[in-house]
VOBA-21474 format. One record per residue: residue in three letters; y, z, x of N, C-alpha, C in turn. Coordinates in steps of 0.2 Angstrom, whole numbers, padded with zeros to 4 digits, always signed. Atoms other than C-alpha are relative to their C-alpha. Layout:
! residues N
alaYZXYZXYZX;...
! end
This chain:
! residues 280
unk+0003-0001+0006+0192+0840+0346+0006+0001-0006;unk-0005-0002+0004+0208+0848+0337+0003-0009-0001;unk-0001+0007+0001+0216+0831+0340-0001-0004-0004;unk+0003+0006+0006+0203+0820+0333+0002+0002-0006;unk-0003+0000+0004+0205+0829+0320+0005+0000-0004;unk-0008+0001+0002+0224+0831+0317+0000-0009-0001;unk+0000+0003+0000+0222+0812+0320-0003-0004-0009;unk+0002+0005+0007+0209+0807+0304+0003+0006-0007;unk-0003-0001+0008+0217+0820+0293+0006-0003-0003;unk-0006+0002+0002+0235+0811+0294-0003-0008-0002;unk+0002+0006+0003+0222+0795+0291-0002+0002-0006;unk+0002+0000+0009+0216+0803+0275-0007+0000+0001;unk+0007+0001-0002+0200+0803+0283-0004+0009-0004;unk+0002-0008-0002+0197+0823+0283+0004+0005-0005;unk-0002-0004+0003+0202+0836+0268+0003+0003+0002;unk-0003-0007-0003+0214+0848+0270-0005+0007+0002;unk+0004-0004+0001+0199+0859+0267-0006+0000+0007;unk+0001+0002-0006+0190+0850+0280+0001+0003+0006;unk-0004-0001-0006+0201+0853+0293+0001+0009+0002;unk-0001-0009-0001+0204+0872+0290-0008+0001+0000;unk+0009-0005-0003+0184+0875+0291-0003-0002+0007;unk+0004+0003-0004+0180+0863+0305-0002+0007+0006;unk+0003-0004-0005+0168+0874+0316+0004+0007+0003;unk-0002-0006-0002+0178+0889+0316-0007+0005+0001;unk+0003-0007-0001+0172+0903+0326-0001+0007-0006;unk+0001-0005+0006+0164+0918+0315+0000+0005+0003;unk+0000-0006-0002+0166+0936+0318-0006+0003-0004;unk+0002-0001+0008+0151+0944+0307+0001+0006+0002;unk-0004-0008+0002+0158+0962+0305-0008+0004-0003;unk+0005-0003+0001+0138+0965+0298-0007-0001+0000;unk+0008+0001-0002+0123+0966+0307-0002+0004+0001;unk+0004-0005-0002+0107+0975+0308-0006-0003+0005;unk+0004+0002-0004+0095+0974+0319-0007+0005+0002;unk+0002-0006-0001+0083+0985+0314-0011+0001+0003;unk+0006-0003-0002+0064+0991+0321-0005-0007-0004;unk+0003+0009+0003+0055+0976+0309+0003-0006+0001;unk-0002+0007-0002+0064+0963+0317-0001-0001+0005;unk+0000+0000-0006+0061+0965+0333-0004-0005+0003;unk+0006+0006-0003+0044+0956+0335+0002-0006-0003;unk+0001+0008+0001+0046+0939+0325+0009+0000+0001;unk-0007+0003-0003+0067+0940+0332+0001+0004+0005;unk-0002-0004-0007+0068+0946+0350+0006-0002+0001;unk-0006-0001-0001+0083+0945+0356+0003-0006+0002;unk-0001+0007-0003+0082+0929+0364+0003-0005-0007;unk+0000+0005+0006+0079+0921+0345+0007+0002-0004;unk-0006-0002+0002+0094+0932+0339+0005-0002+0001;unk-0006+0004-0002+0107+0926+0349-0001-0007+0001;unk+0000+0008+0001+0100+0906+0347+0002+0001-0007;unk+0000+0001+0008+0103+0909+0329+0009+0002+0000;unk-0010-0002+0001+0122+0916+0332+0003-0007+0003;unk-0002+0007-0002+0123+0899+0344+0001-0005-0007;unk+0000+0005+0002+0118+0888+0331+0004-0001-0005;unk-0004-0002+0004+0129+0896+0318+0006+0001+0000;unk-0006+0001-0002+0144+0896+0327+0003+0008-0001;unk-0003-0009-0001+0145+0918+0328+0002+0000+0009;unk-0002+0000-0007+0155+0920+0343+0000+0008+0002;unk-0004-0008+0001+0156+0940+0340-0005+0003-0006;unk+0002-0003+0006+0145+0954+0330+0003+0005+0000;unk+0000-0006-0004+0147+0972+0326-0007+0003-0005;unk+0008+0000+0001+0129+0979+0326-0001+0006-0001;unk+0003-0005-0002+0121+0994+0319-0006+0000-0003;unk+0006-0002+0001+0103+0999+0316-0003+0006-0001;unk+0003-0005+0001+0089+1010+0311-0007-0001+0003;unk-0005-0006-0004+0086+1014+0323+0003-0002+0005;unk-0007+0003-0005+0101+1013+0336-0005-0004+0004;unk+0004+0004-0005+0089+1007+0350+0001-0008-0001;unk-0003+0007+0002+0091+0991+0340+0005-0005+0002;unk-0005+0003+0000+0108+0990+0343+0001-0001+0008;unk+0001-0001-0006+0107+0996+0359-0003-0008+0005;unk+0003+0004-0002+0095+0982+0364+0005-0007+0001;unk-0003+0005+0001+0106+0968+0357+0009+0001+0006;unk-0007+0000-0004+0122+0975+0367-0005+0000+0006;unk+0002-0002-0006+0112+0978+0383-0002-0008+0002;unk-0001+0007-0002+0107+0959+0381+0007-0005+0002;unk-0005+0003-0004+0125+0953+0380+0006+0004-0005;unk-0004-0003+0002+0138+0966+0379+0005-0001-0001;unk-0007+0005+0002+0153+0953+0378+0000-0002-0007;unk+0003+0002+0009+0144+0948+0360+0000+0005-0006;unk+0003-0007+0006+0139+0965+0353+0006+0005-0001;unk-0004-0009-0001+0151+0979+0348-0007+0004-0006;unk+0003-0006-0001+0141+0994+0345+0002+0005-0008;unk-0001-0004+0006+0142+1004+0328-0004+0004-0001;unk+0007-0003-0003+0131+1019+0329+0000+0003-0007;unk+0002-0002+0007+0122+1022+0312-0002+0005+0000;unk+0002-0008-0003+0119+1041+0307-0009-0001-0004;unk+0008-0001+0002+0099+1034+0300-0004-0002+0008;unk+0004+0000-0006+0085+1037+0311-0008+0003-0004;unk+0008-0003+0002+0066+1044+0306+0003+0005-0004;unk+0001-0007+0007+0066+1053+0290+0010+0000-0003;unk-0005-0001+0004+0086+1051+0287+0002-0008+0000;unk-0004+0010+0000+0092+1036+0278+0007+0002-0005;unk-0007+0000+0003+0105+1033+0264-0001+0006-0005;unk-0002-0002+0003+0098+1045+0252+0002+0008+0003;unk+0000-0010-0001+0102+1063+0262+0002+0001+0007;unk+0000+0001-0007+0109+1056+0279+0007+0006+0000;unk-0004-0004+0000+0125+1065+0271+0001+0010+0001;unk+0002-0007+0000+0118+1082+0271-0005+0004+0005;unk+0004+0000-0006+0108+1080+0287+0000+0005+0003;unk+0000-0008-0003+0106+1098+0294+0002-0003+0009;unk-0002+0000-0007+0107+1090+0314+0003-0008+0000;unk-0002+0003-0002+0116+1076+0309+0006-0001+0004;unk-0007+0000-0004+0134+1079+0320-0003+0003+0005;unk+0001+0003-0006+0124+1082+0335-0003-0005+0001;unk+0002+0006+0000+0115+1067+0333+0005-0005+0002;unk-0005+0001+0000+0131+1060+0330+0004-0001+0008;unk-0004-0001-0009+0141+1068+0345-0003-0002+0007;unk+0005+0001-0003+0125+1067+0356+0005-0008+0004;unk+0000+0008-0003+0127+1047+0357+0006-0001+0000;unk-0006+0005+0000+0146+1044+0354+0003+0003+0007;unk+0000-0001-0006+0146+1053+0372+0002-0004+0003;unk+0002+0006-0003+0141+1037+0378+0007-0004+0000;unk-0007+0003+0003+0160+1029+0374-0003-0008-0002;unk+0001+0008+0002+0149+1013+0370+0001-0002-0009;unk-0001+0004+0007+0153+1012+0349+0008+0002-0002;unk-0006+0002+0000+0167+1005+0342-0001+0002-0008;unk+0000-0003+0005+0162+1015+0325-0007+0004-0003;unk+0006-0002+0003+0150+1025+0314-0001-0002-0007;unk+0006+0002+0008+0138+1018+0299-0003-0006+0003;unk-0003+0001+0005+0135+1006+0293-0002+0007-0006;unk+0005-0008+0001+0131+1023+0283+0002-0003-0013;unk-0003-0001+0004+0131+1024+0263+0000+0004-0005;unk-0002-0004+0004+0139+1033+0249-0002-0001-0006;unk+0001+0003+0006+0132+1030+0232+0003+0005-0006;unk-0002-0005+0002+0139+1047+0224+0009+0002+0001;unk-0003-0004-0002+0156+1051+0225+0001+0009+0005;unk+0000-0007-0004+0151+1071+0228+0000+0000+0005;unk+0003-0001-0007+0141+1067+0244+0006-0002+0006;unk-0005+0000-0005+0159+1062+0253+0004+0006+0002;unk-0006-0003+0000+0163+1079+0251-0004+0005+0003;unk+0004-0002-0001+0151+1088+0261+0001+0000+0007;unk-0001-0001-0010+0152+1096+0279+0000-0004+0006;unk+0005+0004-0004+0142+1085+0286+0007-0008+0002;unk-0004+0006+0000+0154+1070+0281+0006+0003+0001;unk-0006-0002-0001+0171+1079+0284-0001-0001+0008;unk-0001-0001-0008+0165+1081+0302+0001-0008+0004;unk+0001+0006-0001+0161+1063+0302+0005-0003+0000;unk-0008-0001+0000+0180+1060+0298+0001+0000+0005;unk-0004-0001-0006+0185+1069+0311-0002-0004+0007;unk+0003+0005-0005+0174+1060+0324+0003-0005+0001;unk-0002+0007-0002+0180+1045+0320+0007+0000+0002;unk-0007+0000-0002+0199+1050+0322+0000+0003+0008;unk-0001-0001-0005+0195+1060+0336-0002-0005+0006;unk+0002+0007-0005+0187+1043+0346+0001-0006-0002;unk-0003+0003+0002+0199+1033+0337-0006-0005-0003;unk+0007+0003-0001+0182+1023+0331+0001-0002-0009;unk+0002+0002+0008+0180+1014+0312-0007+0004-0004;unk+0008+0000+0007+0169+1021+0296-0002-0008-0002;unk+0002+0006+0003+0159+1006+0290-0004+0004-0005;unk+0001-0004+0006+0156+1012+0272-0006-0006-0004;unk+0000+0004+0004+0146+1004+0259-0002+0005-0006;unk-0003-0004+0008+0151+1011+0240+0003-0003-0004;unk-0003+0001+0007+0160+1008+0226+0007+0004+0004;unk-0009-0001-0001+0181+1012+0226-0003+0008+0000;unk-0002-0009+0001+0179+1031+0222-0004+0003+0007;unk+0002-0004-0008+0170+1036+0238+0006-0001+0005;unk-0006+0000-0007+0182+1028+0250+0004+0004-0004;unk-0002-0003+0003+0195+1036+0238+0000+0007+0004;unk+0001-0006-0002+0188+1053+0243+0000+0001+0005;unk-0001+0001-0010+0185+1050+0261+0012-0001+0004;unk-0008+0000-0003+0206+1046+0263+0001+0008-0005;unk-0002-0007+0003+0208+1061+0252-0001+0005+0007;unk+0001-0005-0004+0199+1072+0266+0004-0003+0005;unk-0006+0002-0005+0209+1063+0279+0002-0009+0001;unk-0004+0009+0002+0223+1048+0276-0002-0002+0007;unk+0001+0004-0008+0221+1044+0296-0007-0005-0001;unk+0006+0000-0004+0203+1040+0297+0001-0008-0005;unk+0000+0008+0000+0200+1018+0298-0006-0001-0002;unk+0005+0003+0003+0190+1012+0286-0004-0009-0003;unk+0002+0009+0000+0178+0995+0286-0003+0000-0007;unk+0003-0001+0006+0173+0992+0268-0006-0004+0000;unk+0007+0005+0000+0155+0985+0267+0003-0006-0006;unk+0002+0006+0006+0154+0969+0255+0007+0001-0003;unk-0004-0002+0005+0172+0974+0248-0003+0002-0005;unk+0001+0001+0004+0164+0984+0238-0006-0002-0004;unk+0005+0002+0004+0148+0978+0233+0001-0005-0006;unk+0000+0003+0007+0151+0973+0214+0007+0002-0002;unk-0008+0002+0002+0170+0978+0215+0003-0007-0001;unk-0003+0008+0000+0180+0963+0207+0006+0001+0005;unk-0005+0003-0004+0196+0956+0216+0005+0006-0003;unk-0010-0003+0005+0209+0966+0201-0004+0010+0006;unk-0001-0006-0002+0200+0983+0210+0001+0003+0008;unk+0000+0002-0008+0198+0976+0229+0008+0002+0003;unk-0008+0001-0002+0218+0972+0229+0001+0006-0001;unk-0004-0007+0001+0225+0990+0223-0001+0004+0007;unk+0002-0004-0006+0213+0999+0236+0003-0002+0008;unk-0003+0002-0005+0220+0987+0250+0007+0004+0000;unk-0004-0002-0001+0236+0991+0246+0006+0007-0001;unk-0002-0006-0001+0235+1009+0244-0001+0003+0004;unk+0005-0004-0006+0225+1011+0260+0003-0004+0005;unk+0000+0006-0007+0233+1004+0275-0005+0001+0003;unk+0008+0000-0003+0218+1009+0284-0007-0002+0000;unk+0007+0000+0002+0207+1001+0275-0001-0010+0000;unk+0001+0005+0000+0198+0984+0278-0006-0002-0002;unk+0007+0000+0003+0184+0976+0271-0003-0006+0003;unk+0004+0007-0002+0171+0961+0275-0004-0003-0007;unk+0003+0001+0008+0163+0951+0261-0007-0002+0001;unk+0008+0004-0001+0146+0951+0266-0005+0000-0008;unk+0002+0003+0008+0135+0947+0249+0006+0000-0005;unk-0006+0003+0006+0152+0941+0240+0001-0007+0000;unk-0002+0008+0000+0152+0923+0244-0001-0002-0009;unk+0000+0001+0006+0146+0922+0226+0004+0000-0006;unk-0005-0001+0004+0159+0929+0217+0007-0003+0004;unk-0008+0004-0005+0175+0923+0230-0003-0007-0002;unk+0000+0005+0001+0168+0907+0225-0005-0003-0003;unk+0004+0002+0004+0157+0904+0211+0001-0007-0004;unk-0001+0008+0001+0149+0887+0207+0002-0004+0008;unk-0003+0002-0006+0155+0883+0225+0009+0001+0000;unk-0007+0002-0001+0174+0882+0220+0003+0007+0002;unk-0002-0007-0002+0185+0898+0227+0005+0002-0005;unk-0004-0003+0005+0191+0910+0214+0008+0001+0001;unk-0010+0000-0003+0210+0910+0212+0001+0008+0000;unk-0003-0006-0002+0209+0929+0210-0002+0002+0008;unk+0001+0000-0009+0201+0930+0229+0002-0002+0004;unk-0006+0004-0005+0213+0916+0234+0005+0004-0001;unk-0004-0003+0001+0227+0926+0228+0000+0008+0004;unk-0001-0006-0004+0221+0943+0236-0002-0002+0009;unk+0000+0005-0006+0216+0932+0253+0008-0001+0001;unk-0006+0003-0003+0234+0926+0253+0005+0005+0000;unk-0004-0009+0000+0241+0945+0248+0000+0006+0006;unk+0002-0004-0006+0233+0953+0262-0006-0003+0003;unk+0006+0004-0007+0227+0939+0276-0003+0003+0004;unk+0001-0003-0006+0224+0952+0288-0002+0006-0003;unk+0006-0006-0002+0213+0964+0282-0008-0001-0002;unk+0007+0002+0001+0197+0953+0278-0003-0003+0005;unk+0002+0003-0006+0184+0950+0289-0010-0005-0003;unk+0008+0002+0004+0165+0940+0286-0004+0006+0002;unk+0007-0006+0002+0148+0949+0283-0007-0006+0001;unk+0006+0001+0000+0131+0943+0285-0006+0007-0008;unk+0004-0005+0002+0120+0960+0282-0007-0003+0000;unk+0006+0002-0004+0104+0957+0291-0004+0006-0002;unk+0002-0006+0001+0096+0973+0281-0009-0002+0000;unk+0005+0001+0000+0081+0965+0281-0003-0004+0003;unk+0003+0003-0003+0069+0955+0291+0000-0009-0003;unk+0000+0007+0003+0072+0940+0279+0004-0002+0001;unk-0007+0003-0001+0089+0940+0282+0002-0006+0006;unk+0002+0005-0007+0086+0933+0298-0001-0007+0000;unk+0001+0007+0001+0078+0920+0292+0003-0006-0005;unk-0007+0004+0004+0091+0913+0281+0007+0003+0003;unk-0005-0002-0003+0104+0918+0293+0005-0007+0000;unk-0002+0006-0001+0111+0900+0296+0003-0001-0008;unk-0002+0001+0004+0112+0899+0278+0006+0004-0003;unk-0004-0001+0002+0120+0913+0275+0008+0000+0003;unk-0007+0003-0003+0135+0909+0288+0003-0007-0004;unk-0002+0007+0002+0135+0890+0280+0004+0003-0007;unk-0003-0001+0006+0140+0900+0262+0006+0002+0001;unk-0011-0003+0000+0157+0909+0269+0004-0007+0002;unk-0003+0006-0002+0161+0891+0278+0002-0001-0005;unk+0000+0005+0007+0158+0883+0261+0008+0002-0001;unk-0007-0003+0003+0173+0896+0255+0006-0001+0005;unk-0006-0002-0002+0183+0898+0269+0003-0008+0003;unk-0002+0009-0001+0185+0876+0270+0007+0001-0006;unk-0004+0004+0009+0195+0878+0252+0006+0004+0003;unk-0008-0003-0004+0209+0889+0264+0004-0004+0003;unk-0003+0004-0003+0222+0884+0272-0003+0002+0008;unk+0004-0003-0009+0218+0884+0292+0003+0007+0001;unk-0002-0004-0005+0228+0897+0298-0004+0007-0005;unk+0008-0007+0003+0219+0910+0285-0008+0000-0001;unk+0008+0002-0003+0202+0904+0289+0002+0003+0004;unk+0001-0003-0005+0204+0908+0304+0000+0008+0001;unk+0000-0005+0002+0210+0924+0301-0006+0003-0002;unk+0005-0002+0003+0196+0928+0289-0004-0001+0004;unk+0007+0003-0003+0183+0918+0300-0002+0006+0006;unk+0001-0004-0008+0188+0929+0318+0004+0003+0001;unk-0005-0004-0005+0205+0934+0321+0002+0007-0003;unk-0001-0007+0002+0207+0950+0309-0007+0004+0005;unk+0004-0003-0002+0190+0955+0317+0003+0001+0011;unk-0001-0002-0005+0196+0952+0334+0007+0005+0001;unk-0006-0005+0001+0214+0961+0331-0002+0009+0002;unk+0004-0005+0003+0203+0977+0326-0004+0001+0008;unk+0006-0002-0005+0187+0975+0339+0001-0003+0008;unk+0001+0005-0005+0192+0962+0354-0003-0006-0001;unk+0002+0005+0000+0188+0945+0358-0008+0001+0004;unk+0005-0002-0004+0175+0953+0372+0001-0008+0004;unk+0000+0006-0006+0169+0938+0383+0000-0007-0002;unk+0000+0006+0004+0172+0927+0370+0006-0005+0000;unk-0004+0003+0000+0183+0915+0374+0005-0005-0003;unk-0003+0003+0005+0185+0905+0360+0004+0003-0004;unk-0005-0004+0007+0191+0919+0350+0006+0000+0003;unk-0004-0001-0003+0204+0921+0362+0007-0005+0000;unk-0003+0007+0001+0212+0903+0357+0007+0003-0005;
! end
């Protein structure tokens, strides 16, 4: 296949753009899989839709775990494991000050099965600066393991305040962070990586990719990774669609940072697992 192609893009047949997206493998750095999905997407329908979509690799977490649990117990080579601290009665607004949340916590990360904690969020600054989340810190330095954040610049901020060590996955870059506050935070944090799940919009609005995201894309290739964000049962069902949006952008790359972007920053971090293709 590579060939073919090498072949019709020196005929002028195939874009450069072309070329660097053909059916690259996808990492999605943001899945959930939570308790109303389960019935109309068992497990079986969930992993025909990462087929069809060309996901060779997730990292999953749910509310509740069981979710995630199920999907790695299905195909363990496909799933990494990220163990959310929401469960009955603790979501985003009060997960931080959760009275039994760190043994919850410690409880499951016994198990050595996650390769992180959240995907969890902070919408306050204060709330990163609470016992509860100090300890959550220390966990993840102590099981070498990723935060997956979703906030605004000033949270993560305060979290490297409590402790520079601890490996930070930023949801969505950031949510509604532009590009001018994305870049800084990269590279004041070496620890800190993001994925751009609901950003397709702004990295490439109109369809065309923004030169300030081309620009931080090309500043620091190796710390973005893609996103879906399955937060809701609908997700699912424009799943396909939403993987065709980051393609659309990551065609207008050059190859060698698609790829990057697409799977290899994610596998550098998490593993290829049984996944052979990422292993290319």
């Amino acid at each position: 296949m590579r060939r073919l192609i090498a072949v019709l893009a020196g005929l002028g047949l195939m874009t450069a753009g072309a070329v660097a997206q053909e059916r690259l493998p996808i990492v999605d750095a943001h899945v959930h899989y939570g308790q109303n999905d389960w019935s109309p997407y068992p497990p079986a329908k969930v992993f025909e839709l990462f087929d069809r979509a060309g996901v060779a690799r997730v990292l999953a977490s749910s509310t509740p775990d069981d979710g995630t649990l199920t999907l790695h117990r299905t195909d363990p080579g496909r799933v990494v494991p990220v163990l959310r601290p929401y469960r009955a009665g603790v979501g985003s607004g009060n997960w931080f000050n959760d009275p039994a949340l760190v043994d919850y916590l410690e409880g499951r990360l016994k198990s050595g099965l996650y390769r992180g904690i959240g995907e969890f969020h902070l919408f306050d600054p204060a709330h990163a600066g609470t016992p509860q989340v100090k300890r959550v810190t220390e966990l993840a330095l102590e099981r070498d393991i990723y935060l997956h954040v979703h906030s605004g610049a000033e949270p993560i901020r305060r979290l490297f305040a409590i402790e520079p060590r601890v490996k930070i996955l930023w949801a969505h870059a950031g949510m509604t962070e532009p590009a001018s506050v994305v870049g800084p935070m990269l590279e004041q944090h070496r620890n800190l990586w993001t994925e751009v799940s609901f950003r397709a919009s702004a990295i490439a609005p109109g369809g065309k990719i923004d030169a300030a995201w081309l620009a931080l894309f090309e500043k620091h290739p190796d710390r973005f990774m893609i996103g879906t964000d399955t937060y809701v049962t609908a997700r699912w069902g424009s799943y396909l669609e939403l993987i065709e949006e980051h393609r659309a952008w990551l065609a207008q790359l050059p190859r060698a940072l698609a790829e990057r972007i697409a799977y290899r920053n994610a596998v550098a971090l998490f593993g290829a697992g049984s996944r052979g293709e990422l292993a290319k």
